[in-house]
Every structure is written in structure tokens, then in C-alpha cells.
C-alpha positions in Angstrom: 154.8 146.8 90.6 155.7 148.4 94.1 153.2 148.7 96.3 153.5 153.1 96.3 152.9 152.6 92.6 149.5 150.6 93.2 147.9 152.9 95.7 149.3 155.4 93.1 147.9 154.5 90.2 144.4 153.1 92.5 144.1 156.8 93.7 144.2 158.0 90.0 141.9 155.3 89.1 139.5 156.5 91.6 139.4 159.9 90.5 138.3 159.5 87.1 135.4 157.0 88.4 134.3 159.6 90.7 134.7 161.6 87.8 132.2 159.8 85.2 129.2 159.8 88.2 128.7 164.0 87.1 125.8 164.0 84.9 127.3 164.6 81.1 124.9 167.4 80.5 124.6 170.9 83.1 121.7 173.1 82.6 123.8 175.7 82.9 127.9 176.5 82.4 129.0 179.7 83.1 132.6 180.5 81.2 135.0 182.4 82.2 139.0 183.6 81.1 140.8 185.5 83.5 144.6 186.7 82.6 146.9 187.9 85.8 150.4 188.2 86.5 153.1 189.7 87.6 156.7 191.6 87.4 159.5 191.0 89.7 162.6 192.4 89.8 165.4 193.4 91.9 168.8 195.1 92.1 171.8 193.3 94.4 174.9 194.4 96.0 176.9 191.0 95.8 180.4 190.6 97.2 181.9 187.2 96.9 184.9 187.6 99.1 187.0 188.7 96.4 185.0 191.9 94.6 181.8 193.8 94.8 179.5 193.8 92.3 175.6 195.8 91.4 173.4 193.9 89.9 170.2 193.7 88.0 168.1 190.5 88.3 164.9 188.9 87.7 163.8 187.8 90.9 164.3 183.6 90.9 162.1 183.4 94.0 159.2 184.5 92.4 159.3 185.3 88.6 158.1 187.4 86.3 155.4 185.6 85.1 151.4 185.2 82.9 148.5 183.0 83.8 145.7 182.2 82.0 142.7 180.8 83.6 139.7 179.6 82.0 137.0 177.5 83.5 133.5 176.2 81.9 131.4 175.8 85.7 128.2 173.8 86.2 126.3 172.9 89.4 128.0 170.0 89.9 131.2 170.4 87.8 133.9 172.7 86.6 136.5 171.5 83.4 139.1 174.3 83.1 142.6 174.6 82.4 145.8 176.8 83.2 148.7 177.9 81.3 151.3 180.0 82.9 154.2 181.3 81.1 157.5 182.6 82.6 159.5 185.8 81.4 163.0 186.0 82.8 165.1 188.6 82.0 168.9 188.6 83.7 167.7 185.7 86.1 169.9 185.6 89.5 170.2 182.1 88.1 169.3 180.0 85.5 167.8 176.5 85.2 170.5 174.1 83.9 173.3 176.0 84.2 176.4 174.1 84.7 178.2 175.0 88.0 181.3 175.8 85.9 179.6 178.8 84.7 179.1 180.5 87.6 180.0 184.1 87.9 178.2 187.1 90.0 176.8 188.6 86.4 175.6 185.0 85.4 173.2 186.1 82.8 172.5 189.5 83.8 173.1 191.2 80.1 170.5 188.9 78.6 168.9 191.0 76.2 165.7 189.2 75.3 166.1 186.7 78.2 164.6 183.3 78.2 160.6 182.5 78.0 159.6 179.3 80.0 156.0 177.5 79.7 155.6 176.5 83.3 152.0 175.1 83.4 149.7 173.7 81.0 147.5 172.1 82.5 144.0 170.7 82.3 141.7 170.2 85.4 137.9 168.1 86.3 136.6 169.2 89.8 133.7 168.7 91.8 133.0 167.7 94.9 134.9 164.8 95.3 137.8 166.5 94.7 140.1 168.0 91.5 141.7 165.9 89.1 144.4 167.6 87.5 146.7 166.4 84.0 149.2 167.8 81.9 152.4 169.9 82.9 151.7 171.3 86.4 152.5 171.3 90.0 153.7 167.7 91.5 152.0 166.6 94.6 155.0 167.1 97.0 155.8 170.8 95.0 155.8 173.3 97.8 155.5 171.4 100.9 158.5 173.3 102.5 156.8 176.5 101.4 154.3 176.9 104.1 154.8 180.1 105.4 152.9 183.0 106.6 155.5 185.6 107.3 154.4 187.8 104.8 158.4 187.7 103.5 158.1 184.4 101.1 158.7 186.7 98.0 162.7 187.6 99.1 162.9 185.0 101.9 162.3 181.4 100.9 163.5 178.2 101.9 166.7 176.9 100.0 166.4 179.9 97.5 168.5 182.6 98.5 168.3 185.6 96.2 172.5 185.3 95.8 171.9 181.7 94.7 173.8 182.0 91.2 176.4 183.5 93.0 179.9 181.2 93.2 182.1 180.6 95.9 185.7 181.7 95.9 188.8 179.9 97.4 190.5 181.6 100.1 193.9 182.7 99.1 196.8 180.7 100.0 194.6 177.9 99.7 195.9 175.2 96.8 193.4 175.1 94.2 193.8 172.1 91.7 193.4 173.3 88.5 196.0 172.9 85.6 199.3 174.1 86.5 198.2 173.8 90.5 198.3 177.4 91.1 195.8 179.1 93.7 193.7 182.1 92.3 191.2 184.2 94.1 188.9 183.3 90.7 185.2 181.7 90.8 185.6 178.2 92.0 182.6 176.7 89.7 180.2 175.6 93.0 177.3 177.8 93.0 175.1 178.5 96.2 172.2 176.6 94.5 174.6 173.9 94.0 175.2 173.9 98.3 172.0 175.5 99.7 170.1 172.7 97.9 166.0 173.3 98.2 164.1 169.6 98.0 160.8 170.2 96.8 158.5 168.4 94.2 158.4 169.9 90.4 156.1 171.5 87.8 156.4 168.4 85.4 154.3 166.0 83.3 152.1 164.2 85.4 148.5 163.1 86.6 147.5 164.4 90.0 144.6 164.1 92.3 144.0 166.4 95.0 141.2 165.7 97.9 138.4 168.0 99.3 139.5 169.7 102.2 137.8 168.3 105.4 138.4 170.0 109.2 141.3 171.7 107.4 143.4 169.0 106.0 143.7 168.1 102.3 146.2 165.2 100.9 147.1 164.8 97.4 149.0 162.4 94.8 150.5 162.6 92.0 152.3 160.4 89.0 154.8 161.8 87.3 156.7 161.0 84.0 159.5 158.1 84.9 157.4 156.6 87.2 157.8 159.1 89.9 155.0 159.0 92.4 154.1 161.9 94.9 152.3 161.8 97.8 151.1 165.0 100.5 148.9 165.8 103.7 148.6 169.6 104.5 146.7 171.8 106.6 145.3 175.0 107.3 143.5 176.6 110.0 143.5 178.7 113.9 144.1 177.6 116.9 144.2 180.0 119.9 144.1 183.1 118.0 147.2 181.7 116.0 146.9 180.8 112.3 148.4 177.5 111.1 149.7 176.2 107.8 151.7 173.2 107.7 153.0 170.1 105.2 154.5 166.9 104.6 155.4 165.2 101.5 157.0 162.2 99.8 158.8 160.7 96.5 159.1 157.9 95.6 161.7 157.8 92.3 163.1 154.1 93.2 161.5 152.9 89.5 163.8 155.2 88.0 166.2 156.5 90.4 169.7 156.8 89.4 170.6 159.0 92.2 168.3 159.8 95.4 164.9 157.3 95.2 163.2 159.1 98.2 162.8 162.2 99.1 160.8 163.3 102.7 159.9 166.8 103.3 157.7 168.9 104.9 156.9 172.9 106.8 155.0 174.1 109.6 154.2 178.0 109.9 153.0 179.8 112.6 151.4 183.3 112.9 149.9 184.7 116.3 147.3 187.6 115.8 149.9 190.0 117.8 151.5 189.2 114.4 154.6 187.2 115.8 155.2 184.3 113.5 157.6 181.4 112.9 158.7 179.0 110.1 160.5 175.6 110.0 161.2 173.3 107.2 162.9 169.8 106.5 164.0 167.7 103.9 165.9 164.5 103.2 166.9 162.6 100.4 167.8 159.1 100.4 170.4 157.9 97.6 169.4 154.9 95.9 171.4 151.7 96.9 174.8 151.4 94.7 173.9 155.1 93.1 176.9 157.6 92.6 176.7 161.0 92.1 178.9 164.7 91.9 182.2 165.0 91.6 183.3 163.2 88.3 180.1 160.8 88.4 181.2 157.8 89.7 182.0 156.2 93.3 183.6 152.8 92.5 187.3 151.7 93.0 188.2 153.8 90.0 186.8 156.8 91.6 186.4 156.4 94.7 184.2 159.6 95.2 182.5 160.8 98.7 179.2 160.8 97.2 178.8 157.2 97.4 175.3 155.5 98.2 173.8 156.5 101.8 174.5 160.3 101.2 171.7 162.1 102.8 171.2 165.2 101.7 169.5 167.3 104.4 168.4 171.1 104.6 167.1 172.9 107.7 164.9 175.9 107.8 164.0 178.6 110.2 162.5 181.9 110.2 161.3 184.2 112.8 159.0 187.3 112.1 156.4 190.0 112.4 153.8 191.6 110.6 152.2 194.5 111.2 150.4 197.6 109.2 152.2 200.4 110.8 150.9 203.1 107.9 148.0 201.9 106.7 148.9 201.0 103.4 149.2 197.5 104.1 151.8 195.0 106.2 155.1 195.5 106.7 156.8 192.2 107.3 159.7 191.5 109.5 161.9 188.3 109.5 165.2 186.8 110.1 166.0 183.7 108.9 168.3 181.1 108.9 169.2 178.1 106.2 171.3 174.8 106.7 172.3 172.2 104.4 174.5 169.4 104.9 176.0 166.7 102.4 174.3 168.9 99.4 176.8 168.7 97.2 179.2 166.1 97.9 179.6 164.1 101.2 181.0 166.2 104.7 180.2 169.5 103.1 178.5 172.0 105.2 176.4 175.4 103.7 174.9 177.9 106.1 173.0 180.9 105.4 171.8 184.1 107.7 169.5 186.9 106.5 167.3 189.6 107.3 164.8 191.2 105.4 161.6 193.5 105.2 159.1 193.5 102.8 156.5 196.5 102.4 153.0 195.5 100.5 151.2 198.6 99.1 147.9 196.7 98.8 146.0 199.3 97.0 148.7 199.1 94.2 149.0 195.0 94.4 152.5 195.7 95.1 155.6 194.3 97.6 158.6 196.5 98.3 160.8 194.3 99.6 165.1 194.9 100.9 167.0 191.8 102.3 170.4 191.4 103.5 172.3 187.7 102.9 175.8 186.5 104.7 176.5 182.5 103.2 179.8 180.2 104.3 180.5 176.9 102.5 183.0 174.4 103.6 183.4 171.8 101.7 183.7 168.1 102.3 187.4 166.4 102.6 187.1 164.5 100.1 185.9 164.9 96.4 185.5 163.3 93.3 188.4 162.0 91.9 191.0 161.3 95.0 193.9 159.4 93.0 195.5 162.5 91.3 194.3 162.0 87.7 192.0 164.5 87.0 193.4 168.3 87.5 189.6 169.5 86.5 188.8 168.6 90.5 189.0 171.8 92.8 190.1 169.9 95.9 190.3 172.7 99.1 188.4 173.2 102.2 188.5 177.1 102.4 185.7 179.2 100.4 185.1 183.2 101.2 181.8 184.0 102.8 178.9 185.6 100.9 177.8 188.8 101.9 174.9 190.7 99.2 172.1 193.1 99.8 169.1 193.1 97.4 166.0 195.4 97.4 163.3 194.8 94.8 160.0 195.0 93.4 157.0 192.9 92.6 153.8 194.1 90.7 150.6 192.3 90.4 148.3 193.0 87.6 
């Protein structure tokens, strides 16, 4: 047993000790249910270089989406749980999808859409802290998503909204399909699949988070496959400036196939002039002999670029201001800009530049939001299968730039 599981599984331990020390009986529980949500949707004007397209999409950013809280709360305890269930209707894209799939009206005529349980969760907390099991949040989840611009529902780090969008080959460019023609057609590599976000998961696990003390908190989690999580943020002013920041680990090495650590972490920044700015990092590290993309495999037979000691790495910046020009609540400014490198195969390069405003109308619990979106991919020399067996492998360097505007809606209830 490695020695992140131990302090892993010693942390969890902990937590249900502390745990048995509340007295079995409270003199009084007040219960309580509360049901919120929201709706969030948008419409995009997406041109991939080879046509324009409109639109309609859930928002992937932020989803349409229930909760359900209820909590039984005593003196010295509160047991509660939380279920939230997803609604996503013409998704800009969809979990799972395989990157051949790709097209700009991926799943836009969905009828009835998809329905997704994303937590269900059950949670002991008192002063000592909150232990947390079932399906939820992993420790590391949202550690690049410290951010107080005031833009995090259309601007968010590694989630463009034109990320089910597919990249085209430039014409002229040979294209290695069967027959070995070139065609200005969708080349199967999505922007998800190239602007690759690193983040922890909603997923089965036990987690334990700590009281926060002079504005730091840490947390840690164990997840199905043995995948442990670990996580230090904070939260608090400092020369009239608030400050939210984040750093997390994983450790998947038990279990790891393909990447057995992952480092990541977010720092935001927001003067009270209203100036503010956002940076984020993250880094996998492949597991040692691991293979992954292109057709699977890295060995003699394949000899693939995503051999072991690809690191993965996205860069995130962001630069705004907020300010409640007409009194019916912020309106937030920000530019932004997104690098990652090596996220799909080894040598291949993805950069994004936006802009964006988003409008809150807090007496209605709504954001107005409109964002604009330019994305280049190059990709890597090499890919997958290099000895000239398999036709399947789209082998070219040259991809048409991005270029989509979205505006949008989200309504809290």
C-alpha cells in the first residue's frame, strides 16, 4: 500500500472517529428540504473554417440542472444529503462522444435530450469538519475554477462554449482517409479533444473536507479504482483585493493505465476598483510504459507519439472587470486566453482567444451573457500509426481556425 493511499485512507479513518464523539441523541433537529436550480441555454454562430452554422445548445459550462437539499440539524451535528440531476437538451457536447462524431450540430435536434444524475450524495458535519460519501464532487474537482470575474458561466477554463465543434483540414492539405483524397469535411478531433480541461470528477467516492481556519480549507478524497485526491484552497482580502485560490493532486498510479498524476491548481484576483485577474495550471504525468491516442498503442508495432512521459499541460488566463453600471446588478468584462499543449497526441499545440460580457439581473436571479471565441489547432508530426497500415489515421499538420459567437441565458429558480 503506497504511502498517498495510507494517509488517504488515515484521513478517512479520522473522520468517522471524529464522527462517533457527537452525542447519538440532539435535543432538538430542525429538518429542512430545499429544491433550486437552474436553466441555461444559448444560441451560437459557429464557423469552422469551411461553413457557418446557428445553433441551439444547452450550455455545457454550466447545465441545466435540479438539486435537492435536505438536512436534519442539531447543536452539534447536521446528516443531510444531496441529489442533483442534469437536464441537457441539444448539449454543445456530449459526455462520451467519440471524436469521430463530431460535427457543428452534434446533438442539437435531440428531442427529449439526455437526463444525467450527477450527485447523490450523503453528508455528516460538525465542527471538525464534513464527511461526505456517495457520488459527488472529488477532492481535486474544481481547483482550476477559482475565479471571481463574474464571467465563469460563458468563460471557463478548458471549456470553451464551441468545444463540440471539430476541426477541419485545410484544403490542399493530404488527408489520409481511404482513397487518400483531401476534403474540406470534419476531421473527427474535437476542441474538447485539444483544449483538454484537468480537473477532479463527480464520481463514487468518500471525501473529507476540513474546517476552514484563517481562510484555508484542504480536503481528500477516495475515489472508486483507488484514485485518491488531495486539495488546499483559500479565500479571503488582502489590501482591498479579494482572493480565491487552489491547488490539487491525483494520485491514479494503483490503477493508472494512462496519466497516474495529475497537478493542478487557480489563483483569482479581484481589486475593489473591480479590476480582476485569473490564472490556472495543470499537468498530467503518463504512467511509466502507458500508451495512449492514436490507435492505442506506442510499441514497435505502433510506434505512436503518445508514448510514456507525454505531459499534458493547459494554461489559463483571464483579465476582467466588474462593475454595476445600471443598477440592476454587475456587468462583467473579461478577455481570456487558453493554452494546451501535447493534449491530444505528442507536439500538438491548441490555443484559444475570447471575449465576453455577461449582464446579471439580480432581482430576476438571472445572467445575460454574449462571448465571442477564435481557436487554432496544429497538430503534432507524428500520430498514431506511422508505418502506413492503417488509412483510418488523419495524418496533416494544417486545421482551419475556429471562429463562433454565442449569447445566452441562465435562470435561477
Amino acid at each position: 500500500m503506497n504511502t498517498y493511499r495510507l494517509m488517504l485512507l488515515g484521513t478517512v479513518a479520522a473522520g468517522f472517529a471524529v464522527m462517533t464523539v457527537v452525542p447519538a441523541v440532539a435535543g432538538d433537529v430542525k429538518k429542512e428540504v430545499t429544491l433550486y436550480g437552474q436553466v441555461s441555454r444559448l444560441v451560437g454562430i459557429q464557423d469552422d473554417g469551411h461553413s457557418t452554422t446557428v445553433n441551439h445548445y444547452g450550455n455545457d459550462i454550466t447545465r441545466s440542472l435540479v438539486n435537492i437539499d435536505a438536512t436534519a440539524e442539531s447543536e452539534n451535528l447536521t446528516i443531510g444529503s444531496r441529489f442533483e440531476w442534469s437536464f441537457d437538451a441539444g448539449l454543445n457536447i456530449t459526455e462520451g462522444q467519440s471524436a469521430a462524431a463530431t460535427t457543428q450540430t452534434m446533438n442539437t435536434n435531440a428531442s427529449r435530450g439526455t437526463q444525467n444524475v450527477r450527485i447523490s450524495d450523503i453528508f455528516f458535519e460538525t465542527r471538525y469538519g464534513k464527511l461526505s460519501m456517495g457520488h459527488g464532487e472529488s477532492a481535486a474537482m474544481d481547483a482550476t475554477n477559482s475565479d471571481l470575474s463574474g464571467t465563469g458561466t460563458a468563460m471557463s477554463v478548458a471549456e470553451p462554449l464551441s468545444s463540440g465543434m471539430g476541426f477541419v483540414p485545410k484544403l490542399g492539405n493530404w488527408e489520409r482517409q481511404a482513397g487518400g483524397t483531401a476534403a474540406a469535411t470534419n476531421a473527427g478531433i474535437r476542441v474538447a479533444d485539444v483544449l483538454v480541461r484537468h480537473d477532479g470528477s463527480r464520481s463514487n467516492r468518500v471525501r473529507y473536507d476540513t474546517p476552514r481556519f484563517a481562510g484555508f480549507a484542504a480536503a481528500a478524497s477516495h475515489g472508486q479504482a483507488d484514485v485518491g485526491e488531495y486539495r488546499l484552497d483559500y479565500e479571503g482580502e488582502l489590501l482591498d483585493t479579494e482572493l480565491a485560490a487552489a491547488v490539487a493532486m491525483q494520485n491514479a498510479s494503483a490503477s493508472a493505465t494512462q496519466f497516474e498524476r495529475m497537478y493542478l491548481g487557480s489563483i483569482s484576483a479581484k481589486h475593489s476598483s473591480g479590476v480582476n485577474l485569473t490564472y490556472a495550471y495543470s499537468v498530467l504525468n503518463q504512467a511509466t510504459n502507458a500508451n495512449q491516442g492514436g490507435n492505442g498503442a506506442g510499441d514497435a508495432a505502433d510506434p505512436g507519439s503518445n508514448t510514456a512521459g507525454r505531459r499534458p499541460t493547459t494554461h489559463y488566463a483571464k483579465l476582467g472587470y466588474s462593475q454595476d453600471f445600471f443598477g440592476l446588478g454587475d456587468t462583467n468584462l473579461a478577455v481570456d486566453w487558453l493554452l494546451t499543449a501535447d493534449g491530444s497526441v505528442g507536439g500538438d499545440r491548441a490555443v484559444k482567444w475570447g471575449g465576453g460580457v455577461v449582464q446579471n439581473l439580480d432581482a430576476y436571479g438571472v445572467e445575460l451573457f454574449a462571448t465571442y471565441e477564435n481557436i487554432h489547432y496544429t497538430r503534432g508530426s507524428s500520430f498514431g500509426d506511422r508505418t502506413g497500415t492503417d488509412v483510418s489515421v488523419t495524418n496533416t499538420n494544417g486545421y482551419e481556425a475556429i471562429n463562433a459567437g454565442y449569447i445566452g441565458a441562465k435562470v435561477a429558480f
